[in-house]
N, C-alpha and C positions, 0 to 999 in steps of 0.2 A: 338489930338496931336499924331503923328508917329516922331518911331524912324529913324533919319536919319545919317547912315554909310557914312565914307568918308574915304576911307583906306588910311594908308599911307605905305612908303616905310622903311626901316630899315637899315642902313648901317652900318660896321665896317670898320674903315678902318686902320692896324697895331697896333689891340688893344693887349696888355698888362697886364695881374692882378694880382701883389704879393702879398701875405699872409705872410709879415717877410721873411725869405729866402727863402720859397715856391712859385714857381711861377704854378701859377694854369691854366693862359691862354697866350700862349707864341704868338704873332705876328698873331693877326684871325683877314684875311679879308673876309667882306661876304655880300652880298647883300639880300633880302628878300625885293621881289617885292607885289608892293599893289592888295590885293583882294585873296592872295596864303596864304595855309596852310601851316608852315615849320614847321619839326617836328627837334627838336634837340637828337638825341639819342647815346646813350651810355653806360657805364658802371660804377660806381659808380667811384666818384671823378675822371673825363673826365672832366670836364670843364662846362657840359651841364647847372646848374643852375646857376653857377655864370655869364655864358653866359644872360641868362633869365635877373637875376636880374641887370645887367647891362645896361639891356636895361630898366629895371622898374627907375632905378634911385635908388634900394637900396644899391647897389653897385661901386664903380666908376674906371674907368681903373687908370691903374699905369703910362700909356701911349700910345697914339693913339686919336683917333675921333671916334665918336657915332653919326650919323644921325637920325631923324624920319621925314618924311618925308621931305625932304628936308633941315632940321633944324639942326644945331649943338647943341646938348644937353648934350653935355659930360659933364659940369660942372654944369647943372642943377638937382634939385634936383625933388623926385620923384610925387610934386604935380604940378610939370610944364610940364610936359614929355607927357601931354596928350597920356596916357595908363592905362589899365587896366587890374586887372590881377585876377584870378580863384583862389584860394588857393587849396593842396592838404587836409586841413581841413574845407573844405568850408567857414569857419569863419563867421558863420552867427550870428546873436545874439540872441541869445536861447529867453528872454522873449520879442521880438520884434516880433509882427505878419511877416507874410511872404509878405506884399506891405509895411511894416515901413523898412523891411530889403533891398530891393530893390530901395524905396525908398532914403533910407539914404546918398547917395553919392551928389543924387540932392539937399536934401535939404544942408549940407554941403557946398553945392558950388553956395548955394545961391538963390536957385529957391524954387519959396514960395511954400508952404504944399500943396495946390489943384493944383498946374500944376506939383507937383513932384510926386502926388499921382495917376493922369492922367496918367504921363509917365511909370509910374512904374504898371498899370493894362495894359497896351501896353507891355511892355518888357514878365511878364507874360503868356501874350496872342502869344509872339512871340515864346515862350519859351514849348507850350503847357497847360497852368496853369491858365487859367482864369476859375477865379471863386475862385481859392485857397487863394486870398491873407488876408483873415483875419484866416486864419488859423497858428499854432506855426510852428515854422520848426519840433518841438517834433514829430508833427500830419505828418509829411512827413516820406516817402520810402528813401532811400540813396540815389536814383537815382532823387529823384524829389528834396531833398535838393542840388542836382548838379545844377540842373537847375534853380533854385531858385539863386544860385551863379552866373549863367552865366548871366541870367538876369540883376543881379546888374551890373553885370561889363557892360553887353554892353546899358543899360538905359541913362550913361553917352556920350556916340557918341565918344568912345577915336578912334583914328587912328588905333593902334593895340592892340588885344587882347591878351596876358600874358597867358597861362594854364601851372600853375605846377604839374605835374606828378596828371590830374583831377581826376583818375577815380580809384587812389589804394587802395580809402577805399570801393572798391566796389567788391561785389562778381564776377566771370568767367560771368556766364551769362548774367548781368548786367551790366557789362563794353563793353562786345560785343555791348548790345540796346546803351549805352549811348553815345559810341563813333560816333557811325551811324547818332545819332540825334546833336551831337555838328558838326560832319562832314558836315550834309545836311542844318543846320542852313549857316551854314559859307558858302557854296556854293550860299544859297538862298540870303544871305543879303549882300555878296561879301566883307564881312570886311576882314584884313589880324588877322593872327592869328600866333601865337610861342608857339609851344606847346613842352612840356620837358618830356619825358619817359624813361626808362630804357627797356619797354617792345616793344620786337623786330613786334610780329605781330599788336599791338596798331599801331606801329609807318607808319607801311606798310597800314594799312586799312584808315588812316585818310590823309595820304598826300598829297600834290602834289610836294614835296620835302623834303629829308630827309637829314639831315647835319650828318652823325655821328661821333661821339668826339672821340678819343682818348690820352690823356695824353696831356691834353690843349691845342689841336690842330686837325683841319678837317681831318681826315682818308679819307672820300669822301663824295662827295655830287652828290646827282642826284633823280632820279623818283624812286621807291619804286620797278621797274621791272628793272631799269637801278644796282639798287646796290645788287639785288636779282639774275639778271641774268648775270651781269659782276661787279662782287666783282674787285675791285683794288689790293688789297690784301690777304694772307692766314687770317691775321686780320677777315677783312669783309666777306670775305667767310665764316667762321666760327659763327661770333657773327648774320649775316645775317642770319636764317633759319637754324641754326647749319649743316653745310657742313660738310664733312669729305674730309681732308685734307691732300692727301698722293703723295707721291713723286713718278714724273716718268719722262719719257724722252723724248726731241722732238727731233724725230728722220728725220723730214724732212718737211721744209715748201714751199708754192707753191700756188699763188692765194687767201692769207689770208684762207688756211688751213692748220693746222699742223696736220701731223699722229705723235702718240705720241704710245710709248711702256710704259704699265701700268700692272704690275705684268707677271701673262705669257701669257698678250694677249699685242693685237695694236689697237686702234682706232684714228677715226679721226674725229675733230671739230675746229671751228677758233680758228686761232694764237693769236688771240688779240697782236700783234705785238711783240710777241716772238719768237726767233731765237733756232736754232737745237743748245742743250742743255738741262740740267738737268732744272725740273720745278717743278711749284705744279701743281695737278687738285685736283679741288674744286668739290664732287659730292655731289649731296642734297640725304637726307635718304630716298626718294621716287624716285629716278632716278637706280634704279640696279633691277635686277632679281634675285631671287633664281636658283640654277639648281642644277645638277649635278657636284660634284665636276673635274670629267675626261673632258677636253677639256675647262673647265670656264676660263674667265680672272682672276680673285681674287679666289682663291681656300683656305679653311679655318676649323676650328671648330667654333660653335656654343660656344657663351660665355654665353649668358644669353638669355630668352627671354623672352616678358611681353606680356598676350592678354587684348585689350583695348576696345573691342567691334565690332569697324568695322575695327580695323586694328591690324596685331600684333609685338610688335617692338622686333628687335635682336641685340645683341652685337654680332659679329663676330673677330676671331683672324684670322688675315692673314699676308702673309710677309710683305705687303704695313702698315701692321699695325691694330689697332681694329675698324673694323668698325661699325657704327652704322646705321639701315639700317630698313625700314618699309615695310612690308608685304601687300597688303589687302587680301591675300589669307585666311581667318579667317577658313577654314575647316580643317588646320591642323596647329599642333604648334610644332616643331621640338624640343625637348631637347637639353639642353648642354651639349656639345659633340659629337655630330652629326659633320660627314664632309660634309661640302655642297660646294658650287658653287655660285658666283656673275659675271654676266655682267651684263653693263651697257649699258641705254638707250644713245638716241641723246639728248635728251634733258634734262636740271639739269645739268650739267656738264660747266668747266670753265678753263681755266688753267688759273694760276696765277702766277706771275713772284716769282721766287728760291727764 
């Protein structure tokens, strides 16, 4: 017995959600096509989970439509909705071996004990874990009771996969492996998938589209190099990859390039279809040089600085304001109060509209 995926599509169309006189998701249209990763990300209370759970059916809009594949489910409840969903507690059931817990959705839904017990050393096996299933979840690593989660949920064949915020009860280096293997599963078995983070490089490594929320409502959406490399806003520039976000001026545009005047230098990179005027640019804390403070564009004191092993990070004061800026020079570490010097590379760099 194989497990057979059949993705579906996802639609919103002018949804709606109050909480009493709080409105948490104001007019979100949005498509999430079958067989794509979408990551919903954001910052706490953005809309991102009650997004999630509206689509699980434990939620329901105030007004609007809710598609899965092709289906209107708005007023359905969350055992019709055909989805499934990860917990950020994995919710496994402690004294139920690891194939009863996987099991458990099939037999539920009606499938007798030896074809639910078949599908469930399948999902296992898909999941890396054959061989584990009469083991407790007790007997598992954090990372193998994830998997043990995911398994349950995709044993059942739903349309789309649900993951809420999978991987926060997992250590740094253990979220990096886990992500990679829930990334390459969903590649391999082509199911779609909705996945909810708060965490900016999570959201960039597992995509293929990333929505992120702002105050119950799309900020932007696009590829993980589209919202990395052209933020829409000081917003996204910022919560993207922490940008530094300082004010300067376009002084002249010409062939989708603008030269722009930025502290007491000039450079030039695309307009992104902004007009000669006061702007932002958006520069990432690996896009600038150290130098000499005589002749730099950003000229400054040293505020703080941290060594991190292979790289070392600085707070800098400058007129554009404080910037924060990473080094890989690791042979020397300047103290604060040091005058130094910043230009900036070609690339990293964005402007964004005033």
């Amino acid at each position: 017995m194989s497990i057979d995926i059949r993705p579906g599509s996802v639609t919103f169309q002018n949804v709606r959600k109050n909480f009493g006189a709080v409105t948490a998701i104001a007019d979100l249209s949005l498509t999430i096509e079958p067989g794509t990763l979408v990551t919903l990300l954001g910052p706490s209370g953005c809309g991102k989970t009650t997004t999630l759970r509206m689509i699980a059916g434990l939620e329901h809009p105030s007004a609007g439509r809710i598609s899965i594949g092709g289906k209107d489910v708005t007023a359905l409840p969350a055992n019709e909705r055909d989805v499934s969903m990860v917990f950020q507690s994995y919710a496994l059931f402690p004294h139920m071996s690891v194939a009863d817990n996987v099991a458990y959705g099939l037999i539920s839904s009606g499938l007798r004990k030896a074809e639910a017990r078949e599908k469930a050393a399948d999902g296992l096996a898909l999941v890396g874990l054959a061989g584990y299933g009469e083991r407790l979840p007790s007997e598992l690593s954090g990372g193998q009771q994830q998997r043990v989660a995911v398994a349950r949920a995709l044993v059942v064949e739903p349309q789309v996969l649900l993951l809420d915020e999978p991987l926060s009860n997992l250590d740094a280096r253990l979220r990096r492996r886990v992500r990679t293997e829930i990334r390459e599963l969903q590649q391999r078995l082509g199911f779609t998938a909705v996945y909810v983070t708060h965490d900016q490089e999570e959201a960039l490594a597992v995509s293929d589209t990333v929505i992120v929320m702002h105050q119950g409502r799309i900020a932007q959406a696009g590829t993980p190099r589209e919202l990395y490399e052209a933020p829409a806003s000081a917003f996204i520039a910022d919560f993207i990859g922490e940008a530094n976000v300082v004010p300067c001026e376009v002084t002249r545009v010409a062939d989708g390039r603008a030269e722009i005047r930025v502290g007491e230098g000039g450079h030039a990179l695309a307009a992104r279809g902004l007009a000669v005027g006061p702007a932002k640019l958006a520069i990432r804390p690996n896009a600038m040089t150290l130098r000499e403070a005589a002749g730099a564009m950003l000229s400054g004191r040293v505020l703080h600085a941290a060594y991190l092993g292979d790289h070392v990070e600085y707070e800098i004061e400058t007129k554009a304001g404080p910037i924060f800026l990473i080094d890989s020079g690791t042979d020397r570490m300047l103290a604060p109060g040091t005058a130094i010097g910043v230009d900036l590379h070609d690339r990293g760099l964005a402007l964004v509209p005033e």
